[in-house]
C-alpha positions in Angstrom: -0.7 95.4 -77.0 -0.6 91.7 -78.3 -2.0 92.9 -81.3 0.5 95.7 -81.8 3.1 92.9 -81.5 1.7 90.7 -84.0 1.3 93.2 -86.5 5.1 93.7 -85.9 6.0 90.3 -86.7 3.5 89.9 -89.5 5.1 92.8 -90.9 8.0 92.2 -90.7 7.9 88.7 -92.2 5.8 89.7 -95.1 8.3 92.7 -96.1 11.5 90.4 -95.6 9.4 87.9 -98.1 8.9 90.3 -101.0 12.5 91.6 -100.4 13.2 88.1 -101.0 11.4 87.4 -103.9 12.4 90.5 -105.6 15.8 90.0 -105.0 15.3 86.5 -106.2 13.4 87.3 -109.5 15.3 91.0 -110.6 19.1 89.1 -110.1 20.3 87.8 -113.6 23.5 86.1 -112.3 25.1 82.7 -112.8 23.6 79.9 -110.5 26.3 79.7 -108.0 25.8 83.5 -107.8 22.1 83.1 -107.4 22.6 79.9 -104.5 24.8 82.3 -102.9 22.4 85.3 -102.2 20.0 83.0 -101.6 21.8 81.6 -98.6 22.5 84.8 -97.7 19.0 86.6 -98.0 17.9 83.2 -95.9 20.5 84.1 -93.2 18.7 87.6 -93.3 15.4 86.5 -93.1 16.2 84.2 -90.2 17.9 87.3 -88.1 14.5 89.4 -89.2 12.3 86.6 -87.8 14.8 85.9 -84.6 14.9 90.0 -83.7 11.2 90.1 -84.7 10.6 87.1 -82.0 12.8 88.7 -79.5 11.3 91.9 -79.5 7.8 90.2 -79.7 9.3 88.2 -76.7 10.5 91.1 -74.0 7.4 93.1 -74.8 5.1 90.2 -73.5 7.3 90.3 -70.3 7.0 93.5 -69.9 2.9 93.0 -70.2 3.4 90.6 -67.7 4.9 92.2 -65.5 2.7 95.6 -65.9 0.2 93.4 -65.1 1.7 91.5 -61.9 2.1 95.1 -60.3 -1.4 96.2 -61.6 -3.1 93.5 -59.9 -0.9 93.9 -56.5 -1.5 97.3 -56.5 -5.4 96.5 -56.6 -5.0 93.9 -54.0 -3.1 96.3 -51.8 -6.3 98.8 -52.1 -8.6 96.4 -51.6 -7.5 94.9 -47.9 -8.4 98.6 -46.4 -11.6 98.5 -48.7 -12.8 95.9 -46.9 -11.9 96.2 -43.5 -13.7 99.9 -43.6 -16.9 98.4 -45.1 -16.5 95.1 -42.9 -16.5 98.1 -39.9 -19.8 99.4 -41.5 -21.5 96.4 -41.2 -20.3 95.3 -37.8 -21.5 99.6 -37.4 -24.5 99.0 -39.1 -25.8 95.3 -36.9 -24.7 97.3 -33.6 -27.1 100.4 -34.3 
């Protein structure tokens, strides 16, 4: 899942960087023009990277907390797991 989420990111950063440079190199405008969607493709680029984080975020917590409940759940089954084979063997040294 980590993976998944990585990929995400990755994507995500490598896509807003040629969108960047494209916009950058294909724009034949005046300077100030040019500062200007800079500034602003940098704003976009930060908001990519900050929703990219965020989502990269909650889906770690919700790993986490898959995970939590996995391993209660396999604690839970494991108390009567061992109280029936500790009943064997207290069975088994009687016989």
């Amino acid at each position: 899942m980590s993976n998944q989420v990585g990929n995400v990111i990755l994507g995500t950063l490598v896509g807003a960087a040629i969108g960047f440079a494209a916009g950058i190199l294909l724009a034949p405008s005046k300077g100030s023009k040019t500062r200007g969607k800079l500034a602003e493709k940098g704003e976009d680029l930060k908001k990519s990277i900050t929703d990219a984080a965020d989502r990269a975020v909650a889906s770690l917590k919700d790993l986490r907390e898959s995970a939590e409940r996995i391993v209660k759940k396999s604690d839970e089954l494991k108390k009567p797991a061992r109280s029936k084979a500790n009943k064997m063997d207290d069975a088994f040294e009687n016989a």
